[in-house]
C-alpha positions in Angstrom: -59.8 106.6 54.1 -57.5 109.4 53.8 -55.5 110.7 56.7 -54.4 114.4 56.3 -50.5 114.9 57.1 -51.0 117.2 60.0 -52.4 114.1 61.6 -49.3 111.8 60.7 -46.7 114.3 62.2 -48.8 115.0 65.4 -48.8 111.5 66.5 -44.7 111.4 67.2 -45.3 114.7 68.5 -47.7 113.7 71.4 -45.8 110.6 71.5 -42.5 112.3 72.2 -44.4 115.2 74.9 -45.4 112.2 76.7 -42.1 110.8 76.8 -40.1 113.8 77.9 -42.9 114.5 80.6 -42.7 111.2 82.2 -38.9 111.5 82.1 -38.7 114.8 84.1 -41.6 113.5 86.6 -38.5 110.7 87.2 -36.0 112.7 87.0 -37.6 115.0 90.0 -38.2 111.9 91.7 -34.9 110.7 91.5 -33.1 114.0 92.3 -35.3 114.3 95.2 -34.3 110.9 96.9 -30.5 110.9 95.8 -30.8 114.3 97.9 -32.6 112.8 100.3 -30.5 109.6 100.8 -27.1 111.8 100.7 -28.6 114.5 103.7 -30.0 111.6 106.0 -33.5 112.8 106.1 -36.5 111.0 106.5 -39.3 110.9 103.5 -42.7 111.8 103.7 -44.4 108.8 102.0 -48.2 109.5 100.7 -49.7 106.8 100.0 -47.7 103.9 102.0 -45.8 103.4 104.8 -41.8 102.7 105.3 -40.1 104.4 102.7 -37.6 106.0 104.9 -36.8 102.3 106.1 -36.0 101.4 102.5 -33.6 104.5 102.2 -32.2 103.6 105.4 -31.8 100.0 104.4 -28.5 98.4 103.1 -30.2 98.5 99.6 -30.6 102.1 98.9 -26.7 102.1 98.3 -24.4 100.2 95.5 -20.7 100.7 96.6 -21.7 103.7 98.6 -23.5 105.4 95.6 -27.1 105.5 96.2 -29.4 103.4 93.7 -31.6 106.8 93.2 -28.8 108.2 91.4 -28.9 105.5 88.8 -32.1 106.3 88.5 -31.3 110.0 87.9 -29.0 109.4 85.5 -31.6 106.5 83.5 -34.0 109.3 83.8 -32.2 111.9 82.2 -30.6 109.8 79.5 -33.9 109.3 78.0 -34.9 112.6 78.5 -32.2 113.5 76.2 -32.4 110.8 73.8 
């Protein structure tokens, strides 16, 4: 059983696309709400109820730095990586 080296290298490829994808899906995410959070909107929640109570909650915010900004910044640190 012989596996052909175009085969070998593609796998870290596909590997790495799915990575960096799912990074700047969270990284959209994240920007969005840290915009959000800072402007005092309301968010449009699709497929449950109450997540503009959770941004308006005392939780959203660490030392007056919202918690979707640590997220932004997780997000985009393994984007890069």
């Amino acid at each position: 059983m012989t596996t052909s080296k175009s085969a070998i290298y593609r796998q870290p490829v596909i590997l790495y696309g799915l990575a960096t994808f799912v990074s700047l899906i969270g990284l959209g995410d994240s920007i969005y709400l840290t915009v959000q959070h800072l402007s005092g909107r309301s968010v449009r929640c699709t497929v449950t109820n109450g997540c503009s109570q959770v941004l308006s909650s005392s939780y959203a915010s660490v030392v007056g730095i919202p918690t979707a900004s640590f997220g932004m910044l997780a997000y985009f640190l393994a984007f890069s990586l």
